[in-house]
GUZAVO-708543 format. One record per atom (N, C-alpha, C): x, y, z; atom name. Coordinates in steps of 0.02 Angstrom, whole numbers, always signed. Each point is the difference from the previous one (the first is absolute). Layout:
SITE;X;Y;Z;CA
...
***
This chain:
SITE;+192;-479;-922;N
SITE;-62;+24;+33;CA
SITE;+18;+35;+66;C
SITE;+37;-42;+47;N
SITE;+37;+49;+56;CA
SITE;+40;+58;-33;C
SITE;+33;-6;-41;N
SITE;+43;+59;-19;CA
SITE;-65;+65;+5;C
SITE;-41;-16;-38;N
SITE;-58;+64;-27;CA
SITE;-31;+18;+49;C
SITE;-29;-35;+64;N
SITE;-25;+12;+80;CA
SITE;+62;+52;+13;C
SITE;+57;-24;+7;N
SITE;+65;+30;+46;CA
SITE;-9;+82;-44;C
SITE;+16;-6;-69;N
SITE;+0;+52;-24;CA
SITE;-77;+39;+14;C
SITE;-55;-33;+8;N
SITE;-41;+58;-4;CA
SITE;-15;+39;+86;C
SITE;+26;-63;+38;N
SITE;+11;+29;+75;CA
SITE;+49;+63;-8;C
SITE;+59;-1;-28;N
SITE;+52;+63;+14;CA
SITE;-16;+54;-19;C
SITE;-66;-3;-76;N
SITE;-10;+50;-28;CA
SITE;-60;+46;+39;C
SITE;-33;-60;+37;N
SITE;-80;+17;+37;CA
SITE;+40;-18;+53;C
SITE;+12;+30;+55;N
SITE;-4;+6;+72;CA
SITE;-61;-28;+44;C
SITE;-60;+63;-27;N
SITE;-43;+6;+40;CA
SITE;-69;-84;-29;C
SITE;+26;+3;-60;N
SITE;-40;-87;-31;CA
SITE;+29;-56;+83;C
SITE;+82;+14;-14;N
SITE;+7;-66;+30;CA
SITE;-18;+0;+96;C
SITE;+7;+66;+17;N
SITE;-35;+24;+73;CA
SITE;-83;-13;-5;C
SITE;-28;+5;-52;N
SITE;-63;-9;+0;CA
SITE;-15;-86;+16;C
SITE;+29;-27;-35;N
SITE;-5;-77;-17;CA
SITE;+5;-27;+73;C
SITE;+66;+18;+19;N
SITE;+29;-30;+60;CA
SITE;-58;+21;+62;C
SITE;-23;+81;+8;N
SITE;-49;+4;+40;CA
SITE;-65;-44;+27;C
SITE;-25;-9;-58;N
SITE;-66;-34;-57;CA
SITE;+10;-79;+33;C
SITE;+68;-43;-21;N
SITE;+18;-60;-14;CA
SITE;-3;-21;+92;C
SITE;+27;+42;+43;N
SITE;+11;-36;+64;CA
SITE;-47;-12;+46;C
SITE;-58;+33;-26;N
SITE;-83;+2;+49;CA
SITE;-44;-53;-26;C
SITE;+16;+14;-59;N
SITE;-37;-52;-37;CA
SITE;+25;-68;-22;C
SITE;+69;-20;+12;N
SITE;+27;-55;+42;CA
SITE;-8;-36;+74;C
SITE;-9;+35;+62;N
SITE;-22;+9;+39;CA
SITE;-62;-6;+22;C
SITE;-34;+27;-32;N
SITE;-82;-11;-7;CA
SITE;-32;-63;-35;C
SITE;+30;-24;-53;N
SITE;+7;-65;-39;CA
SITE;+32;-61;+44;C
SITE;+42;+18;+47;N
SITE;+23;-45;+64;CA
SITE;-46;-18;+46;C
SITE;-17;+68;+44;N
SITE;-64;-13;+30;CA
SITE;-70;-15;-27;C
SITE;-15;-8;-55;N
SITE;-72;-34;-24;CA
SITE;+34;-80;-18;C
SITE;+41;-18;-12;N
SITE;+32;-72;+2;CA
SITE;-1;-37;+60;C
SITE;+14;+38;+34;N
SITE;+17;-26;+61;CA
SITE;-67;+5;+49;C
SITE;-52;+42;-5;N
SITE;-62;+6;+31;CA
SITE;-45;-47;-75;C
SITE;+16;-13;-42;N
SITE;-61;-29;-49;CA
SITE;+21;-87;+4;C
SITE;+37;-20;+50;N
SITE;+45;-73;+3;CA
SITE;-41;-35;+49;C
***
């Protein structure tokens, strides 16, 4: 299952820049409503 992620990151660039963009705000944002909903 990692193998097929890794491979479809090398083939898609802009998938895995998208993800990573996407993934760190909305980590972040999911932090701060945890931490303000406590």
């Amino acid at each position: 299952y990692c193998n097929v992620i890794i491979k479809a990151y090398d083939s898609n660039p802009f998938l895995d820049a998208a993800i990573y963009c996407w993934s760190v705000p909305l980590l972040l944002a999911f932090a701060v409503y945890r931490t303000s909903g406590v």
